[in-house]
C-alpha positions as CSV (number, residue, x, y, z in Angstrom):
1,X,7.6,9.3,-23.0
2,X,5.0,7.8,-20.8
3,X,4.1,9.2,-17.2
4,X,5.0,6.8,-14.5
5,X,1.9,5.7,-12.4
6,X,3.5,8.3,-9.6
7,X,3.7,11.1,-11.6
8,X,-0.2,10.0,-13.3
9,X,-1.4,10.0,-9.4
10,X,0.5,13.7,-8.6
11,X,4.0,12.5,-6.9
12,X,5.1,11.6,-3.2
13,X,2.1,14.3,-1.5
14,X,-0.6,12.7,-3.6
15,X,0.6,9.4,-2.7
16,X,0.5,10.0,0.9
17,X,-2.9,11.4,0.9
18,X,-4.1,8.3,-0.5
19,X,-2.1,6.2,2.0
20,X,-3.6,8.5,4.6
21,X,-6.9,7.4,3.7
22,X,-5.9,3.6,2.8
23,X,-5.6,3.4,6.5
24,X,-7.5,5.8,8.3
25,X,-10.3,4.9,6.8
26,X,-10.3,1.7,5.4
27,X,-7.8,-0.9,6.8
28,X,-7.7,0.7,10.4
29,X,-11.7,0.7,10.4
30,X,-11.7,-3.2,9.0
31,X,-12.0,-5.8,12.1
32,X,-10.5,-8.5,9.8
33,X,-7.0,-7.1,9.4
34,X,-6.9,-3.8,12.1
35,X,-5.1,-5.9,14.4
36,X,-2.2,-6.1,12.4
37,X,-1.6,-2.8,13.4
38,X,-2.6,-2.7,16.9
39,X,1.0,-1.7,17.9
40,X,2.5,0.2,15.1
41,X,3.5,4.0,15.0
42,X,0.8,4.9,12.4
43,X,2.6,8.0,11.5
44,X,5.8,6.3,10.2
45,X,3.9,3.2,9.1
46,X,2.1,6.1,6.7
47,X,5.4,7.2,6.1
48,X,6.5,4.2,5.2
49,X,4.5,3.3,3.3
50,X,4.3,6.5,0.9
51,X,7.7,5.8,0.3
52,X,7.6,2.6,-0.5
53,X,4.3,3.3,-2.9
54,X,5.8,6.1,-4.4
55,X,8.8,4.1,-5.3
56,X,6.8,0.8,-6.7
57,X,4.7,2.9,-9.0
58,X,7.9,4.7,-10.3
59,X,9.0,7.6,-8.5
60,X,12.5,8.4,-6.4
61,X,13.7,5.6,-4.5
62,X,13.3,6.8,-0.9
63,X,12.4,3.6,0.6
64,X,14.8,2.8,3.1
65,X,12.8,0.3,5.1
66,X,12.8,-3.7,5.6
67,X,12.2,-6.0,3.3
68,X,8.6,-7.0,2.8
69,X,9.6,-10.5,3.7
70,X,11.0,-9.2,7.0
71,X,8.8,-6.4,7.6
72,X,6.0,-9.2,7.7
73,X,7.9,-11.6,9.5
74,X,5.5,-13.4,12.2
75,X,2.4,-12.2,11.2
76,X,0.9,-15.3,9.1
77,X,-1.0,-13.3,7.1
78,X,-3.6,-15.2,5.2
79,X,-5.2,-15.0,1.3
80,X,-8.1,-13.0,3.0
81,X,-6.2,-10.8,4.6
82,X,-4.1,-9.7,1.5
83,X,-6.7,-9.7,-0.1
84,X,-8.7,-7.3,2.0
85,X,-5.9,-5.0,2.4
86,X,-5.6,-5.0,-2.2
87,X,-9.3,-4.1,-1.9
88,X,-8.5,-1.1,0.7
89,X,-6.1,0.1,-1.6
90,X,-8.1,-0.4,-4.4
91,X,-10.9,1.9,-3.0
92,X,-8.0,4.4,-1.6
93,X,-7.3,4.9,-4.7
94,X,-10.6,4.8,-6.4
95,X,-11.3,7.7,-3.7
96,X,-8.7,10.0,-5.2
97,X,-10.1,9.6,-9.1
98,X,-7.7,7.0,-10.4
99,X,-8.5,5.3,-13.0
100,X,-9.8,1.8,-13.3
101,X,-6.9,1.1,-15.6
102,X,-4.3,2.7,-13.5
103,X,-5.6,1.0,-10.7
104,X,-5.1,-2.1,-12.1
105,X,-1.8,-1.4,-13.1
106,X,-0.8,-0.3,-9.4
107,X,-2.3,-3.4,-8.2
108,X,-0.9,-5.8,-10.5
109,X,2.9,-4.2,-8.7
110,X,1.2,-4.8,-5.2
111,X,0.7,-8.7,-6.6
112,X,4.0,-9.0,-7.1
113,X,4.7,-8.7,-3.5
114,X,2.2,-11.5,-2.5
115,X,4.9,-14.4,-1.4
116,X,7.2,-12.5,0.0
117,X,3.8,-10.5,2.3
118,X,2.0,-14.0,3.1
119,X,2.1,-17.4,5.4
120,X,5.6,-15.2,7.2
């Protein structure tokens, strides 16, 4: 039996260093999409967000937030900001040693996501 891409990237505490980075270093520092996040608890935003990661790449389903439809309900993000934000991830993820190939595969979840994420 194949490893799911959670259990390939070390489980729910591997996932949240990498989310931990994703935004601490990457999206937070980015002036094109930082101010999506101006006022956000960044703690459970990274909390969040492990879950739901950990969850989309296979693992336990903790995720007990909104929908990504709702939880991005106002903000009009744009091609170029989604964009930016798959490239942050991307390099999170790079960071941690994960393979082009599993990259891709995360990524291609993270696509999946796209119309219910953008023009809300």
């Amino acid at each position: 039996m194949e490893q799911s891409l959670y259990e390939k990237l070390g489980g729910e505490e591997a996932i949240a260093k990498v989310v931990y980075y994703f935004y601490n270093e990457l999206v937070l520092k980015d002036e094109s999409v930082n101010h999506y996040f101006e006022h956000t608890d960044m703690d459970k935003q990274r909390r969040h967000q492990t879950k739901f990661i950990s969850f989309a790449l296979g693992g336990p389903n903790q995720y007990s937030g909104q929908s990504m439809a709702k939880a991005h309900e106002g903000m009009n993000i744009q091609p170029e900001h989604f964009e930016a934000i798959v490239k942050h991830l991307h390099d999170a993820l790079a960071h941690y040693g994960v393979s082009e190939r599993d990259i891709d595969a995360a990524l291609t979840k993270v696509a999946t996501l796209k119309d219910d994420i953008m023009y809300k």
